[in-house]
C-alpha positions, 0 to 999 in steps of 0.5 A: 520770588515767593512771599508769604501771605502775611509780609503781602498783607502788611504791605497792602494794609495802608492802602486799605486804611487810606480807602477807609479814611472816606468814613466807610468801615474797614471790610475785613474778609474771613479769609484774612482774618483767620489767617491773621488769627491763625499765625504766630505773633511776629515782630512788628514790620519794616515799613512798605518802603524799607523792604529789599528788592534784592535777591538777597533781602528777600532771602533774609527777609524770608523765615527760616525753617521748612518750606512754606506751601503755596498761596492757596495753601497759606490761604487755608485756615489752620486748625486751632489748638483747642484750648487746655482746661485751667484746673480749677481750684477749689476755695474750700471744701463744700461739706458733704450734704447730711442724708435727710432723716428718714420719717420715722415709722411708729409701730402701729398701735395695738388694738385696745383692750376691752376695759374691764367692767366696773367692780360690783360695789358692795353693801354696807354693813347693814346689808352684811350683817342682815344676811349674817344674821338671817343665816344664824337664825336658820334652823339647818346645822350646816348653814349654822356653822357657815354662820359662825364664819359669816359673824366672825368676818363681820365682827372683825371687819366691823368692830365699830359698827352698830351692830357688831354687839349684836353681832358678837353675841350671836356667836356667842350664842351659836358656839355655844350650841356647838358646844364650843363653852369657852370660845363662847365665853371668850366671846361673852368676855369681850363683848362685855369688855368692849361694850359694857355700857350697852343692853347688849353687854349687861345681856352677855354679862348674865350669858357669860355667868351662867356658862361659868357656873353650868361648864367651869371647873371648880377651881376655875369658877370663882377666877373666871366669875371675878372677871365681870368687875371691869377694871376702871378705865375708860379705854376699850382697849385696855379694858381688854388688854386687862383681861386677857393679861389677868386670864393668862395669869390667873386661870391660863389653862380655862380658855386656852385657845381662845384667848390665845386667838384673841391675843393674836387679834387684839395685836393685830387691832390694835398694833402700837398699844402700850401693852403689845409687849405684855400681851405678848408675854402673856401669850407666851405664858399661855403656852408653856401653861398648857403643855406647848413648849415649841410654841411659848419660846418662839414668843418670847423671842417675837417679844425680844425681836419686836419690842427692843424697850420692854422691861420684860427682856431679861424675863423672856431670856430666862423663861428660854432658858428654862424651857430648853433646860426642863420642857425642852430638855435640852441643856446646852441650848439651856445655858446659851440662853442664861448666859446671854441674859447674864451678858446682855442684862447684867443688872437684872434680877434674874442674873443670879438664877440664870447663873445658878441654873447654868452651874446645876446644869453643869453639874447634873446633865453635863457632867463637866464639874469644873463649869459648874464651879465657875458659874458658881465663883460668878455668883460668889464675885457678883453677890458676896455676902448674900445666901446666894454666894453662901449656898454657891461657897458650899456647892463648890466645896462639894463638888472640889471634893467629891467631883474633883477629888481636890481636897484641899481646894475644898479647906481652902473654899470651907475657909473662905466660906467661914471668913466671908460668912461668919455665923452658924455657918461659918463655925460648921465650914471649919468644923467640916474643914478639920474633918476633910484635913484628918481624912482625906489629907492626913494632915493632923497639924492643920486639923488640931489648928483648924479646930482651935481657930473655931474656939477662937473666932467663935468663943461664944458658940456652943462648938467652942469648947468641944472644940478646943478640947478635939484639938488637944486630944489630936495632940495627945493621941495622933500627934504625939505631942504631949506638951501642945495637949497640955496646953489647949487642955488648960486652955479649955479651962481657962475660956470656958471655965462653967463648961463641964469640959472645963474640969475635964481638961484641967484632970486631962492636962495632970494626968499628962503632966503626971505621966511625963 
């Protein structure tokens, strides 16, 4: 009977635990202990004295399933499953490693550039002035007039240097020589102006004299020898602002261009002067004087731009105005003007100009009659009772009648007229009413009451009983209407009973009564 490897082990074990139990240590060979490792787990054994010796107990004590192979076969190590992995489980996620930075390339440095060479430093203005003065002294014409350039440039640059006196009437004295007299005297002027307590300016007060009488006009001499007497104030510059305001007033066509070149200087000199804005007018003046009527209204319109306070606003608005309406002739852009400086400076003085030159305008160069009357009804609403609204009253009377052919707009206005007026004035609008009635109208009613309400409203004028009696005969001869002629003829002698009409009226009114 065969048995397995295992059941013959455990039977055999005690007796190897009892060897043992002498102190030595268990000698285990490899064989069984592969083997033991190498079997399944079993349930424990019965003990060595329980096992059957029957047939039949061995067989029941024997395992089912295949045959077993034999003794040295069992005794063979089997080979050991290999173990399977365990999955791992991750406690968490590791972040993923950031890329290390680059080291960052800078771009190679360009070469440097040379540094420039320090800037020649120039002289001060005694060397300057030395050279401008060397080349004025040279006796060659060309260098001369490279000169009068050097010396401009200096006395510009150097206004208030030592020798900028001296410098100034060098120029003078070279201009002069080019036979350029009045920028001389321009220069003479200035220098006197600027330094009038000096040797040198009481020396350009004789030079600018002696220009004057030798190169001036008659007319122009005695105004320009006046300008030596300074005005008093301590301020050079307005000493000069003075100066060149009282030239452009007094004598603006004598030194033209060179004042207007010393206007243009002084404002750039001195920008915030309390007389920027006069200057400025003067300048203006200085041009439409001599015959520039494209430069004088750009500056009067440099005046309106730059200087929003200036009293003189509205005098620049109608100066425009004007040189559009006459120089410039160019009407329309005339009355744009005057109507911007009735608009925007209602309270001026020049409004009422402005509004009397719109209506000729209107009248002369347009020809749209209808304007014209309403810039003169302006004039009547803004100024009544003054000369300006009586001329405005009679030009539109004239223009109704004759220009648009409205005859009885015209009475109406001659009454108007008469009304708001009174006087010589009046007693001739009502006469020329009546006229206008008896011609143009055919009205002889209206003409007879007409000329009876001038012996009424103005009985102590010398027009009153001829009056009254022109109205009785319209009675008498074009009426027909003996009865009222009758009447105004007694009439005539009762208010003006010294009148020589007077005795003509009452044989008139008998003659009438007589006849009828």
């Amino acid at each position: 009977m065969k048995m397995t490897l295992l059941p013959l082990l455990l039977l055999v074990a005690p007796a190897f635990a009892q060897n043992a139990g002498d102190g030595a240590d268990a000698v285990v060979t490899p064989a069984v202990e592969q083997a033991a490792a190498s079997e399944p787990e079993a349930a424990p054994a019965a003990p060595a004295t329980e096992v059957a010796d029957t047939p039949k107990a061995a067989a029941e004590a024997e395992p089912k399933g295949p045959p077993r192979p034999s003794m040295l076969e069992d005794a063979k190590p089997e080979p050991k499953p290999e173990p399977k992995p365990e999955p791992k489980v991750d406690a968490a996620p590791k972040p993923e490693p950031r890329p290390e930075p680059k080291p960052e390339t800078k771009p190679k440095a360009e070469p440097k550039p040379a540094a420039p060479p320090a800037a020649a430093k120039a002289s001060g203005p005694d060397e300057e002035f030395a050279f401008a003065k060397a080349a004025a002294e040279d006796a060659d014409a060309k260098i001369s007039d490279a000169a009068i350039e050097e010396l401009a440039v200096f006395v510009r640059r150097h206004p208030a240097s030592a020798q900028a006196p001296e410098a100034m009437l060098l120029l003078a004295g070279l201009r002069q020589k080019k036979g350029d007299w009045q920028t001389a005297t321009a220069s003479l002027l200035r220098l006197l102006y600027e330094y009038p307590d000096t040797k040198i300016g009481l020396r350009a007060k004789s030079d600018f004299l002696t220009v004057v009488d030798k190169k001036a006009s008659r007319k122009h001499r005695p105004i320009l020898t006046e300008l030596v007497k300074l005005p008093e104030t301590a301020d050079k510059a307005d000493r000069l602002s003075a100066l060149w305001r009282k030239i452009a007033e007094l004598a603006p066509d004598a030194l033209y261009e060179p004042v207007a070149a010393e206007i243009r200087d002084f404002t750039a000199r001195f920008p915030v002067h309390k007389d920027g804005d006069k200057l400025q007018a003067a300048l203006a003046r200085l041009h439409a004087a001599n015959d520039k009527p494209a430069a004088a209204p750009l500056s009067w319109r440099k005046l309106l731009a730059l200087y929003p306070e200036s009293a003189a606003r509205s005098e620049a608005q109608m100066a425009i105005g004007d040189l559009f309406a006459d120089a410039l002739r160019d009407p329309k852009k005339a009355i744009d003007a005057y109507q911007e400086l009735v608009e925007q400076y209602p309270k001026s003085p020049e409004v009422q100009a402005a509004l009397e030159n719109s209506a000729r305008l209107f009248d002369e160069k347009l020809r749209q009659y209808a304007l014209a009357v309403e810039m003169h009804e302006r004039i009547v609403k803004l100024f009544p009772k003054t000369p300006a609204s009586l001329k405005s009253l009679k030009a539109i009377a004239k223009l109704q009648r004759d220009r648009l052919s409205a005859p009885e707009d015209a009475v109406k206005t001659l009454m108007r007229l008469s009304s708001m007026h009174g006087g010589q004035d009046g007693i001739d609008a009502l006469l020329q009413a009546a006229d206008f009635t008896r011609r143009d109208l055919k009205d002889f009613s209206r003409q007879a009451e007409i000329l009876r309400k001038v012996s009424d409203d103005y009985a102590g004028a010398k027009e009153a009983p001829q009056a009254l009696y022109d109205a009785a005969g319209v009675y008498e001869d074009t009426i027909k209407d003996n009865a009222k002629a009758v009447e105004l003829y007694k009439e005539v002698g009762s208010k003006f009973p010294s009148h020589k009409l007077a005795r003509k009226g009452a044989d008139r009114a008998a003659k009438l009564e007589k006849g009828s």
